[in-house]
C-alpha positions as YAML, in Angstrom:
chain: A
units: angstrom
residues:
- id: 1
  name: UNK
  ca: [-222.24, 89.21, 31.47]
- id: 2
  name: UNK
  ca: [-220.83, 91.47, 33.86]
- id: 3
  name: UNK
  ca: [-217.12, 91.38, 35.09]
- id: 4
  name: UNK
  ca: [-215.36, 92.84, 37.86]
- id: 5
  name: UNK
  ca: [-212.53, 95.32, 35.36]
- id: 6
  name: UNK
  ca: [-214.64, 98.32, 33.86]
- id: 7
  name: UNK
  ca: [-214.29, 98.74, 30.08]
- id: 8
  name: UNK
  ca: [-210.54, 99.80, 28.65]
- id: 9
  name: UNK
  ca: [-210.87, 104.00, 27.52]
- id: 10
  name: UNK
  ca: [-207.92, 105.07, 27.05]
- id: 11
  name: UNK
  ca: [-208.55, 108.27, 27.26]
- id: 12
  name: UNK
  ca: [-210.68, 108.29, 30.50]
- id: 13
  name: UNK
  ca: [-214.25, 107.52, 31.69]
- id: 14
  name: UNK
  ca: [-215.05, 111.54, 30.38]
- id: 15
  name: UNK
  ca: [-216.46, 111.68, 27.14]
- id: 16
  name: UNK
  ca: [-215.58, 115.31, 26.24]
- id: 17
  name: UNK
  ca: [-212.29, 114.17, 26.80]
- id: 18
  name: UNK
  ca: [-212.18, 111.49, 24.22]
- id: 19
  name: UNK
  ca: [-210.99, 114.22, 21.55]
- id: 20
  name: UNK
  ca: [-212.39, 113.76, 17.83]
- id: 21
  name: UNK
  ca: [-213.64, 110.70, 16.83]
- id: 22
  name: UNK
  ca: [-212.00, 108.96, 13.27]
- id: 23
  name: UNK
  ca: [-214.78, 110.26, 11.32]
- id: 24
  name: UNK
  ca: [-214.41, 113.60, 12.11]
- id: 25
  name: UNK
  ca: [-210.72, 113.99, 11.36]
- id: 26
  name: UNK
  ca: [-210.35, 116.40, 9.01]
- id: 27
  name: UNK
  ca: [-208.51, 115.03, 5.89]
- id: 28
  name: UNK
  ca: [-205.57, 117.96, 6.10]
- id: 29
  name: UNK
  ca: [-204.39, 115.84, 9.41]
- id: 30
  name: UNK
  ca: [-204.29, 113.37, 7.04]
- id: 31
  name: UNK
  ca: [-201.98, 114.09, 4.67]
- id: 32
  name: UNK
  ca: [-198.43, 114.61, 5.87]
- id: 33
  name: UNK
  ca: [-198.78, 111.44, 7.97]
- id: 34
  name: UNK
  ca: [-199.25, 109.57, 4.56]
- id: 35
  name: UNK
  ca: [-196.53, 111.11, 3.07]
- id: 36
  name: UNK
  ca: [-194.45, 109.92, 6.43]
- id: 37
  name: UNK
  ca: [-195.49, 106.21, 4.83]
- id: 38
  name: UNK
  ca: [-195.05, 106.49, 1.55]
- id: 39
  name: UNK
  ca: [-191.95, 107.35, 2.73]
- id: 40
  name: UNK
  ca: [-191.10, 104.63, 4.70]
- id: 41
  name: UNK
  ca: [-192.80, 102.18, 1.87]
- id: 42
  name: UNK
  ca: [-189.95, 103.90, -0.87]
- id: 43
  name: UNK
  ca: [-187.29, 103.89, 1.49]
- id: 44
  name: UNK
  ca: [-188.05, 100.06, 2.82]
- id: 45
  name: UNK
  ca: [-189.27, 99.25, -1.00]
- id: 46
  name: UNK
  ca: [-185.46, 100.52, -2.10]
- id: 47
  name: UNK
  ca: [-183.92, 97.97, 0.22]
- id: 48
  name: UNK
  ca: [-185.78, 95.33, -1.44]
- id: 49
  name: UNK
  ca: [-184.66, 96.50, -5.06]
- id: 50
  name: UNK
  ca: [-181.10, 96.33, -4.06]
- id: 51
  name: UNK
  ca: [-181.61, 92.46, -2.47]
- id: 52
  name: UNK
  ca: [-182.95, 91.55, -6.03]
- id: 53
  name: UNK
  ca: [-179.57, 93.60, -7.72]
- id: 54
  name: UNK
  ca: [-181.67, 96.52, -9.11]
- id: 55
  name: UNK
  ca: [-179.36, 99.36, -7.93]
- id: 56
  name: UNK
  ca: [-180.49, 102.29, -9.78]
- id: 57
  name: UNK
  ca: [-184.29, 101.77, -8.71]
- id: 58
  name: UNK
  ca: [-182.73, 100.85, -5.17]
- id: 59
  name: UNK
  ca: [-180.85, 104.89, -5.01]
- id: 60
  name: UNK
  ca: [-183.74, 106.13, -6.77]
- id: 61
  name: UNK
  ca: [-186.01, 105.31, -4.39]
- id: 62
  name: UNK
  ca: [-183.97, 105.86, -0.76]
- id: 63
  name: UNK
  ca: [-183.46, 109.66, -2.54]
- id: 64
  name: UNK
  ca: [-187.34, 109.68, -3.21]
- id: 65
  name: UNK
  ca: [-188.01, 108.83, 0.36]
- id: 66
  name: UNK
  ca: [-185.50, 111.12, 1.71]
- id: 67
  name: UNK
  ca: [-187.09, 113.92, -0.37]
- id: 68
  name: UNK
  ca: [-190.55, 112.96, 1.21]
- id: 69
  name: UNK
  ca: [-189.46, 112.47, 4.50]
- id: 70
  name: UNK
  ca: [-188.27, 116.04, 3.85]
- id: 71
  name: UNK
  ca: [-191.03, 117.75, 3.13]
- id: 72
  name: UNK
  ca: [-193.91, 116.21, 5.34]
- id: 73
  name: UNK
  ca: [-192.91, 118.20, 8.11]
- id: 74
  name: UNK
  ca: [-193.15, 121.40, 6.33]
- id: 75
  name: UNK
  ca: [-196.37, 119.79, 4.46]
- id: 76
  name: UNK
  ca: [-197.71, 119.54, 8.41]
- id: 77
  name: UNK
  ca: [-196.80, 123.45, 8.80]
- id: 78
  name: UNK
  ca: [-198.40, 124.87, 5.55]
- id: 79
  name: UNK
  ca: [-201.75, 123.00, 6.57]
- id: 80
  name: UNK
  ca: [-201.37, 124.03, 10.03]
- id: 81
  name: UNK
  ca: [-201.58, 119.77, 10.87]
- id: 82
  name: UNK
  ca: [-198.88, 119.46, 13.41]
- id: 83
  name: UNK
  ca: [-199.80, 117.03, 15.71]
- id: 84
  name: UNK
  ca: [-197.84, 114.87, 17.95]
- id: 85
  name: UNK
  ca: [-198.71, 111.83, 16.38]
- id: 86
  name: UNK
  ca: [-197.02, 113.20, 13.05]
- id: 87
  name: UNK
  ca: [-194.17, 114.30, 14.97]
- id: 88
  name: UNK
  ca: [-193.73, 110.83, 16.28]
- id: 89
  name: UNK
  ca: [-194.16, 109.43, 12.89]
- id: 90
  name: UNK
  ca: [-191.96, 111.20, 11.50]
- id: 91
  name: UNK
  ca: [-188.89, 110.47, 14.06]
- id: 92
  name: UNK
  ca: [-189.59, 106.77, 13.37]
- id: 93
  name: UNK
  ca: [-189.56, 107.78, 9.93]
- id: 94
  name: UNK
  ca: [-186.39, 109.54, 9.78]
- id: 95
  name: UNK
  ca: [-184.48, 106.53, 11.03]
- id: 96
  name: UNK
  ca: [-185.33, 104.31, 8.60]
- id: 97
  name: UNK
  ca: [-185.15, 106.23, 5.88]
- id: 98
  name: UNK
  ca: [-181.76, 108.26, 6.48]
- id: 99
  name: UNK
  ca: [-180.21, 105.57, 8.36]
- id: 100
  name: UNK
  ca: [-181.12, 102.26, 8.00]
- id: 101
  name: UNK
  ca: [-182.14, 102.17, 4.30]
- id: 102
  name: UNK
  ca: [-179.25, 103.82, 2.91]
- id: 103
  name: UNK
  ca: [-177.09, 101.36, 4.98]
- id: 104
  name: UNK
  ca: [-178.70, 98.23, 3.87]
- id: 105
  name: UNK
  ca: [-178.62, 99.95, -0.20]
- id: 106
  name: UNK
  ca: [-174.92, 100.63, 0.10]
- id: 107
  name: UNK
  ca: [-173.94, 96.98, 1.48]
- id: 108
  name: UNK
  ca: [-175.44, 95.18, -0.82]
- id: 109
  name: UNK
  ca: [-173.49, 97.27, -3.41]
- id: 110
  name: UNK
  ca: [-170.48, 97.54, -2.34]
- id: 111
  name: UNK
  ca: [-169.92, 97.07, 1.49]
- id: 112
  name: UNK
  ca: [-170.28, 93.68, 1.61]
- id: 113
  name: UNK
  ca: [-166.64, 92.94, -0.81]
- id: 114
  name: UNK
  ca: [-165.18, 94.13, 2.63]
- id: 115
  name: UNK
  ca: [-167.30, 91.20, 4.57]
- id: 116
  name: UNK
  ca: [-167.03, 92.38, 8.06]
- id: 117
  name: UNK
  ca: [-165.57, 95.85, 7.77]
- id: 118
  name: UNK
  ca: [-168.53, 96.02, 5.40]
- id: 119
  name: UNK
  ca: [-171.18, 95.49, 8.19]
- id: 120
  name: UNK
  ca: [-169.26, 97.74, 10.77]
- id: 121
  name: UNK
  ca: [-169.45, 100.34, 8.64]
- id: 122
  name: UNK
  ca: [-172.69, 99.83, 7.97]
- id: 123
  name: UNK
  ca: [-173.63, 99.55, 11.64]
- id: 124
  name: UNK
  ca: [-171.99, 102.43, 12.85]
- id: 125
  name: UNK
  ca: [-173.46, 104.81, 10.51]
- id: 126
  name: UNK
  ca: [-176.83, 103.97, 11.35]
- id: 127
  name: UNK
  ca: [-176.47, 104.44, 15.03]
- id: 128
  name: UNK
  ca: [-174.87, 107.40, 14.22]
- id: 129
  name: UNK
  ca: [-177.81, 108.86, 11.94]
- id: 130
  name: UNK
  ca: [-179.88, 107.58, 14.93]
- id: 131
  name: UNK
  ca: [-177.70, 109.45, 17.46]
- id: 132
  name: UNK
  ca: [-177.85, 112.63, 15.30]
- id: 133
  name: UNK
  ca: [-181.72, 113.04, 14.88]
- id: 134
  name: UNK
  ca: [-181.80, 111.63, 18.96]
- id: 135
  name: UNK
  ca: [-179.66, 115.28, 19.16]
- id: 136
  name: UNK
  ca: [-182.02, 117.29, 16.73]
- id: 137
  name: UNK
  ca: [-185.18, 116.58, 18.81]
- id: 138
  name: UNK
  ca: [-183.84, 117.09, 21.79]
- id: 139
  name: UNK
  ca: [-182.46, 120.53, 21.04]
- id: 140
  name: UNK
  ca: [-185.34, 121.54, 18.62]
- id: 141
  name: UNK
  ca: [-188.02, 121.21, 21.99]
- id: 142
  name: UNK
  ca: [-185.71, 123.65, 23.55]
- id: 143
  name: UNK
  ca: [-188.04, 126.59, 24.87]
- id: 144
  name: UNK
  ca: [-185.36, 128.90, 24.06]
- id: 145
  name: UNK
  ca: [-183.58, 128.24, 21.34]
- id: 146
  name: UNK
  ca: [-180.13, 129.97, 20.53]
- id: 147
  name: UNK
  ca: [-180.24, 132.20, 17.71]
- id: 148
  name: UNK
  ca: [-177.59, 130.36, 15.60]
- id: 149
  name: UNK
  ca: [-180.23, 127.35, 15.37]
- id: 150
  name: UNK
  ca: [-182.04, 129.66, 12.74]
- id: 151
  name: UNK
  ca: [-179.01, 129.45, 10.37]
- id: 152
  name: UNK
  ca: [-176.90, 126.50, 11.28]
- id: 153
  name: UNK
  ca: [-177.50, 122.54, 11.84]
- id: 154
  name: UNK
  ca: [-175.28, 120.87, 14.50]
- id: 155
  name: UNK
  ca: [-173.10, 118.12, 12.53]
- id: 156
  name: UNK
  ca: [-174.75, 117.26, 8.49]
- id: 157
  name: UNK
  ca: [-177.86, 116.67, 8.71]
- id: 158
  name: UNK
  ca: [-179.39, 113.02, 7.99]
- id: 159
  name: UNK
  ca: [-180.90, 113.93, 4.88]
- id: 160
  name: UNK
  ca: [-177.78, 115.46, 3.66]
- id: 161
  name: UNK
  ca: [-175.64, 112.13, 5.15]
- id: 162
  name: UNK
  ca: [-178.06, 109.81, 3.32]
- id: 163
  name: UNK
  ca: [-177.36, 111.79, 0.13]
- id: 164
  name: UNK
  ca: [-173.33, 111.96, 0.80]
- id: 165
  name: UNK
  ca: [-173.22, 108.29, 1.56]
- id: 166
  name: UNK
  ca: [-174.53, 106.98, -1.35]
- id: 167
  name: UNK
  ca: [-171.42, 108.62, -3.20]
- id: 168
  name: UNK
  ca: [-169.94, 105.02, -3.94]
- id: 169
  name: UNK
  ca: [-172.97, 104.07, -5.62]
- id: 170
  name: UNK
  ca: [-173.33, 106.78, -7.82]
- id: 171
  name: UNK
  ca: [-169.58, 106.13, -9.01]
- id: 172
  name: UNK
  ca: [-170.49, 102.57, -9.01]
- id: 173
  name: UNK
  ca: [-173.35, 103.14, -11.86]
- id: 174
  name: UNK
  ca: [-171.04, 105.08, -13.24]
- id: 175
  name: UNK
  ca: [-168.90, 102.37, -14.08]
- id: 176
  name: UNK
  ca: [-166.56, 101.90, -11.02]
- id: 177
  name: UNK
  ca: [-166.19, 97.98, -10.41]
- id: 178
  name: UNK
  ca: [-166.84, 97.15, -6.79]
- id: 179
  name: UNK
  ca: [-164.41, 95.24, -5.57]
- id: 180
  name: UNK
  ca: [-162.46, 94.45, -2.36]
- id: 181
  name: UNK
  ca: [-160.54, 97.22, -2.54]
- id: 182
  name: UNK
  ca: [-163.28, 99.62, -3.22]
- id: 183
  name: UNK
  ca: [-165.38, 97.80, -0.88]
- id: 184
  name: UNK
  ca: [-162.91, 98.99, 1.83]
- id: 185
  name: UNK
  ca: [-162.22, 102.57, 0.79]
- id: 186
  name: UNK
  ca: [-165.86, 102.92, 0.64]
- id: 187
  name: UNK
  ca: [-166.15, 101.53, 4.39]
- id: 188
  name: UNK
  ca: [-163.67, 104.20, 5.41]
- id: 189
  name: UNK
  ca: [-165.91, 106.75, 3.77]
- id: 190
  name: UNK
  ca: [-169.15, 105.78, 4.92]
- id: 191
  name: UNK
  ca: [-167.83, 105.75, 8.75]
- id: 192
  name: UNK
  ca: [-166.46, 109.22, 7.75]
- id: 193
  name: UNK
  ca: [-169.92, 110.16, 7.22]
- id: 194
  name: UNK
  ca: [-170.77, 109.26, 10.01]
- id: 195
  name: UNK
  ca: [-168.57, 110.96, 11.94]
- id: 196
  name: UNK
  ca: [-169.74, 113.97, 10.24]
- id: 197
  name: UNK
  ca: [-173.60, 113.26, 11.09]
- id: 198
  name: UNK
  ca: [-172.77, 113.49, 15.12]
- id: 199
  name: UNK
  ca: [-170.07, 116.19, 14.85]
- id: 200
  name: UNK
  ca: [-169.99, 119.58, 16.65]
- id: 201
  name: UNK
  ca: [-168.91, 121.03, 12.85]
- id: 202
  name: UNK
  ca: [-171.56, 124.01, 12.38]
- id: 203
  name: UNK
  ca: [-173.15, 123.49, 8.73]
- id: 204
  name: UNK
  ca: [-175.48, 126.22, 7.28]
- id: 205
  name: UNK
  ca: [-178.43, 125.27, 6.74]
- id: 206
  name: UNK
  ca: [-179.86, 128.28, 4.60]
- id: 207
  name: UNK
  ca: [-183.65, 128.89, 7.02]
- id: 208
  name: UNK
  ca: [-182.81, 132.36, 7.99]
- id: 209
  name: UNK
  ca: [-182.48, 132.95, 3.97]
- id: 210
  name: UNK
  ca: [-186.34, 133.68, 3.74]
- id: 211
  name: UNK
  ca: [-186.03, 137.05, 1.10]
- id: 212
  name: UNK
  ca: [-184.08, 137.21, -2.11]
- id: 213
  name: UNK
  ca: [-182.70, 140.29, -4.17]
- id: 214
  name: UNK
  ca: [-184.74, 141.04, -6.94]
- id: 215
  name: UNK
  ca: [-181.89, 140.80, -9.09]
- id: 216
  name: UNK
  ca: [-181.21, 136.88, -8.58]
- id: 217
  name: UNK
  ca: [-184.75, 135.70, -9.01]
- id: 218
  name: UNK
  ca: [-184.02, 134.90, -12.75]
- id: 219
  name: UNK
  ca: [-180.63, 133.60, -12.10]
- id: 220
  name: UNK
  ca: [-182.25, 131.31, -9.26]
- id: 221
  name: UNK
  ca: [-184.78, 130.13, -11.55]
- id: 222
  name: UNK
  ca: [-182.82, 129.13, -14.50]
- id: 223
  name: UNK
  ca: [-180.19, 127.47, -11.75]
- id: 224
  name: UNK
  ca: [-183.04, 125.48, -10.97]
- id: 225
  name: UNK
  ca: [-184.49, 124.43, -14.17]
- id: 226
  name: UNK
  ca: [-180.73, 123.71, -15.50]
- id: 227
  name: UNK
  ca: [-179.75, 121.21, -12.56]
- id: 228
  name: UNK
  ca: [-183.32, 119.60, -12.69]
- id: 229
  name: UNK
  ca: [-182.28, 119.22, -16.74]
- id: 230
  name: UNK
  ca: [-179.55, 117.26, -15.90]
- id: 231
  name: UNK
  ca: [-180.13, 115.27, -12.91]
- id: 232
  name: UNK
  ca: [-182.72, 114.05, -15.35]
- id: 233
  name: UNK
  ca: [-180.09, 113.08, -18.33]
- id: 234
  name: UNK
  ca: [-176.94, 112.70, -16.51]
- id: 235
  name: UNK
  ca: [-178.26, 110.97, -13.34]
- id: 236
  name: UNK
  ca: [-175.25, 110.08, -11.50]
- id: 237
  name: UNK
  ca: [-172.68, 112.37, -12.89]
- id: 238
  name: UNK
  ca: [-174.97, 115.20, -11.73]
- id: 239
  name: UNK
  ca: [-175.33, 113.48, -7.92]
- id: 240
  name: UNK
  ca: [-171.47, 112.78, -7.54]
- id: 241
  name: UNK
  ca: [-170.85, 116.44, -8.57]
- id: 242
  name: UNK
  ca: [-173.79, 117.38, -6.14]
- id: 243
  name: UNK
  ca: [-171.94, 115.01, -2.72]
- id: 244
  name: UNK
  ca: [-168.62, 116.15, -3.95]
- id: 245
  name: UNK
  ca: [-170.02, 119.76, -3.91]
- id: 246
  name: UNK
  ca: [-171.30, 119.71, -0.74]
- id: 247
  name: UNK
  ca: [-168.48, 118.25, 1.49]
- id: 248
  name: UNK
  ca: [-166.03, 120.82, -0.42]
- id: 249
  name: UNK
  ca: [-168.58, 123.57, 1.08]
- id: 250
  name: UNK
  ca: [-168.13, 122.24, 4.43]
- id: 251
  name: UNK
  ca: [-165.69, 124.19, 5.91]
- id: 252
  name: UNK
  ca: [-166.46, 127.62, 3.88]
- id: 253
  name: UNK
  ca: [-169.75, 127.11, 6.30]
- id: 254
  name: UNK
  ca: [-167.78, 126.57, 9.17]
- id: 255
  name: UNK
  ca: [-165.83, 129.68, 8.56]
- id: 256
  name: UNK
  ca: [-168.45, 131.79, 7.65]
- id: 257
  name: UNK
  ca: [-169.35, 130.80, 10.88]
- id: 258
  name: UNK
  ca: [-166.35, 131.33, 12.84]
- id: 259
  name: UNK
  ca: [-166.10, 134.89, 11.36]
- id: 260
  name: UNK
  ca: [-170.52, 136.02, 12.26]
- id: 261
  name: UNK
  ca: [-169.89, 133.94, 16.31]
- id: 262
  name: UNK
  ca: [-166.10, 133.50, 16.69]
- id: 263
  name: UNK
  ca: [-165.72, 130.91, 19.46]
- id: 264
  name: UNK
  ca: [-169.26, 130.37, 20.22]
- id: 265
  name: UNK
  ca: [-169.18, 127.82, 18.36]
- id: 266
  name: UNK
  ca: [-171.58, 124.14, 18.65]
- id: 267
  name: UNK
  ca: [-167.74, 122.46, 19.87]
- id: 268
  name: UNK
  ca: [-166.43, 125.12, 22.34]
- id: 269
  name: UNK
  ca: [-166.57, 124.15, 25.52]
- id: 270
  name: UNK
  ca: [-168.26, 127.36, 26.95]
- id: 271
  name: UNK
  ca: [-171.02, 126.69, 24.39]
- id: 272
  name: UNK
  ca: [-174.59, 126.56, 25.89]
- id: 273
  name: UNK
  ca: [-174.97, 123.26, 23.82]
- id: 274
  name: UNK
  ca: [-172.43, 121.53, 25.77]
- id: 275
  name: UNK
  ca: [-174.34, 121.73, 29.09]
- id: 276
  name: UNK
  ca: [-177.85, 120.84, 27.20]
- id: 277
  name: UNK
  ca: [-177.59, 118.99, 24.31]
- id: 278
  name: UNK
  ca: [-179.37, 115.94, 25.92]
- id: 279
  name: UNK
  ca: [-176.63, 113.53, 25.39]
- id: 280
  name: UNK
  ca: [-176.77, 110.52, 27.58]
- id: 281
  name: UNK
  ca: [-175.41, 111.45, 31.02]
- id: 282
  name: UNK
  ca: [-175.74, 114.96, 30.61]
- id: 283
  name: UNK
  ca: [-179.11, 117.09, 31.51]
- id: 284
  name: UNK
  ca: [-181.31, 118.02, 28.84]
...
């Protein structure tokens, strides 16, 4: 039976312009975007572990997503199987797993013995791990990019924020009671975090670093192997010294910083960044 609409093609009446049917996807195309959801699955899946009061599974799988959400991209790159698809994927991905899973993890630890400070908390660190990958996208599909992008991320990124914001858990499986009082310092910290995630502070983020002197290969290596060693035995002692670590190296970045670009820094006013950062009301 005929009727008077022509058949839905969404991609046009042309079949050349089709592009590749399922079949003939090549299975390298395939592969970071199921690492994107396995991902989200550990990162959703952690959630659900801390609902039924299994904490350590609950951090141990939000840091197992945040490592895969990690590495997918750079997955994509090695197998030359960018697409935009992936790319899409993973910005969907991103949000749940450095935002709204490590939220949810660390409120139904702690958070919630501060009821509704708790949730703000919770709430505002989220939008602002949304706000701060919004601002990575937007200045990572600049055409020309500034050559400071090579070596520094605007504000801590979200992978590094989901890692730092988990720091009351890992003192809380180290024996630290959660209670009301702890409940609220650990409010304070997560918005803190936050705070950090949208920031203007310049953080290094170690990409120009593509060579290393022959003389600290060894030393590199055996780094390596010892902190693998004992994240493996001494779990959370070895992830608070890791958050503590890296917020104490904060401002040595920023002032390694202010010493290689001097004012042109990501906050100054005459910063390129400040006219075309996409932010809402400015132009991107």
């Amino acid at each position: 039976m005929e009727t008077p609409f022509p058949s839905f093609e969404p991609n046009g009446p042309n079949d050349e312009a089709r592009g590749p049917r399922l079949r003939e996807i090549p299975l390298r195309l395939i592969v970071p975007n199921l690492i994107t959801v396995l991902a989200i699955c550990a990162g959703l899946s952690g959630v659900r572990l801390a609902f039924e009061n299994r904490f350590e599974l609950a951090v141990a799988m939000v840091l197992i997503a945040a490592f895969l959400d990690g590495i997918d991209g750079r997955i994509a790159r090695l197998m030359k199987a960018t697409s935009k698809f992936g790319a899409q994927m993973d910005s969907l991905a991103d949000i749940v797993n450095f935002g709204v899973a490590p939220a949810l993890v660390l409120y139904a630890f702690v958070l919630d013995q501060a009821r509704s400070l708790g949730w703000i908390a919770a709430l505002i660190y989220v939008i602002a791990a949304g706000l701060r990958l919004a601002r990575f996208n937007v200045m990572s599909e600049r055409e020309v990019k500034a050559s400071w992008q090579s070596e520094y991320f605007v504000g801590v990124p979200a992978p590094a924020g989901a890692m730092l914001v988990l720091l009351p858990m890992y003192l809380g499986l180290l024996g630290l009671a959660p209670d009301r009082l702890i409940g609220i310092i650990s409010s304070a910290y997560t918005v803190l975090i936050a705070f950090l995630l949208v920031s203007r502070l310049p953080v290094w983020s170690g990409k120009s670093e593509n060579r290393v002197r022959r003389d600290l290969v060894l030393p590199i290596i055996l780094f390596v192997v010892l902190y693998v060693a004992t994240l493996m035995s001494f779990t959370w002692e070895t992830m608070v010294i890791t958050a503590v670590g890296y917020l104490l190296s904060l401002p040595f970045g920023a002032r390694k910083w202010q010493k290689k670009y001097g004012n042109n820094w990501p906050g100054h006013p005459d910063h390129p960044a400040e006219v075309e950062d996409g932010l809402p009301g400015e132009p991107k």
